[in-house]
Residue, then its C-alpha position, 0 to 999 in steps of 0.5 A: x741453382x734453384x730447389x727442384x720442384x718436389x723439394x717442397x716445404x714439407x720436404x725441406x722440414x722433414x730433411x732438416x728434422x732428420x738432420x737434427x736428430x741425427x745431430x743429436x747423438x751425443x757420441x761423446x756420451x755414448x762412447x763415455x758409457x759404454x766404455x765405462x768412463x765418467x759422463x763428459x758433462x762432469x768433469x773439464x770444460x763439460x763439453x761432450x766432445x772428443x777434445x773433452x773425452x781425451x782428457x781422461x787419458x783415454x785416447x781410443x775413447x777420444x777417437x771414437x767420439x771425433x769419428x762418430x761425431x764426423x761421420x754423422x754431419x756426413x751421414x745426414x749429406x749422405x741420406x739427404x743425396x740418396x733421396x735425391x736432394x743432391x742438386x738442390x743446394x737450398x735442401x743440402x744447406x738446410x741439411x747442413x745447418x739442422x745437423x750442425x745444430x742438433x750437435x750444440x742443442x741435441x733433444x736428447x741432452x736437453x738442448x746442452x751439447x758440444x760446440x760442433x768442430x767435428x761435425x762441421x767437419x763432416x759436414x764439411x767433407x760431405x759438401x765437397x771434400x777438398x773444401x773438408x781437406x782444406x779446413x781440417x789441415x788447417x786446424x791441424x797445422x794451428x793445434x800442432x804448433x799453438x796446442x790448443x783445440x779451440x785456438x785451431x777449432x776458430x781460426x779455422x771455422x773462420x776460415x772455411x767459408x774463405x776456402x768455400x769462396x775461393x774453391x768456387x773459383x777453380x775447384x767446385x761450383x759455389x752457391x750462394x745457400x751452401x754460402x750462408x749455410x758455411x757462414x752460420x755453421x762458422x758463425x755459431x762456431x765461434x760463438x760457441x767457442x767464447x768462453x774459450x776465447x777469454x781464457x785463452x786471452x787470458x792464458x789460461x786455456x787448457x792444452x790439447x792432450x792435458x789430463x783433467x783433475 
């Protein structure tokens, strides 16, 4: 399917822009502070995310963090719909890559962010939420048995664009950008994740629910 006509250029900008600095919000940070707990740059992995945030022991902060972090990959899909780009699969993957991107390199932490699991997972519901389903189970069943979130966070951003292809075939109409958008977001994903991959190579990854020092 091909950009509507008034998705011009400027348009495609804007959107991406506003999907950014929705990206930015660095919840891990704001629940931190207004909770009264340590910034989660300084202490564990350093990650403002919710994985990190759990490491206080704080289990309401974690969750506070996983669900704000989701709801704003959905939110910047959702504005972008209100809008009218909803049919424009070129506008909902630009939407898609600049909210994923503004979680790893917000402007508002000086371009250091978290690595982008949550939001990739709004980002994921907001597309098509059986695809969102699909990936989060997936992370759910590997971080049950193995313990780890990165362990989970990787196998399943691998798998997302899989289910993508193959959900094309019975469950949603694929398109090719949203296609590439998946595999950048993937891509990135896992990137972010390679000092997690050495140390769990190396047995020395940190378990899911283990208290920081």
């Amino acid at each position: 399917m091909s950009t509507p006509p008034d998705a011009t250029l400027p348009m495609l900008a804007a959107l991406a822009a506003m999907a950014y600095l929705i990206g930015s919000i660095a919840f891990a940070v704001v629940v931190s502070r207004a909770m009264g707990l340590s910034d989660p740059r300084s202490y564990g992995s350093g990650n403002p995310g919710a994985t990190n945030v759990l490491r206080t022991g704080n289990k309401k902060a974690a969750l506070l963090t996983l669900a704000g972090d989701l709801l704003k990959g959905c939110a910047a899909l959702w504005i972008a719909r209100a809008l009218g780009f909803g049919d424009s699969p070129m506008a909902m993957a630009i939407v898609a890559v600049a909210v994923f991107l503004g979680h790893l390199y917000p402007i508002f932490l000086r371009f250091q962010g978290g690595k982008g699991v949550a939001t990739a997972a709004g980002v994921l519901l907001a597309l098509e939420p059986m695809l969102g389903v699909a990936t989060l189970a997936t992370w759910l069943i590997i971080a049950v048995f193995f313990r780890y979130s990165s362990l989970a966070s990787v196998v399943s951003a691998v798998f997302a664009p899989l289910f993508y292809i193959f959900g094309g075939k019975v469950a949603w109409t694929m398109h090719p950008p949203i296609l590439i958008g998946l595999i950048a977001i993937s891509a990135l994903l896992v990137w972010r994740h390679r000092a997690n991959i050495g140390r769990l190579l190396r047995g020395q990854e940190s378990r899911i629910g283990k208290k920081s020092s």
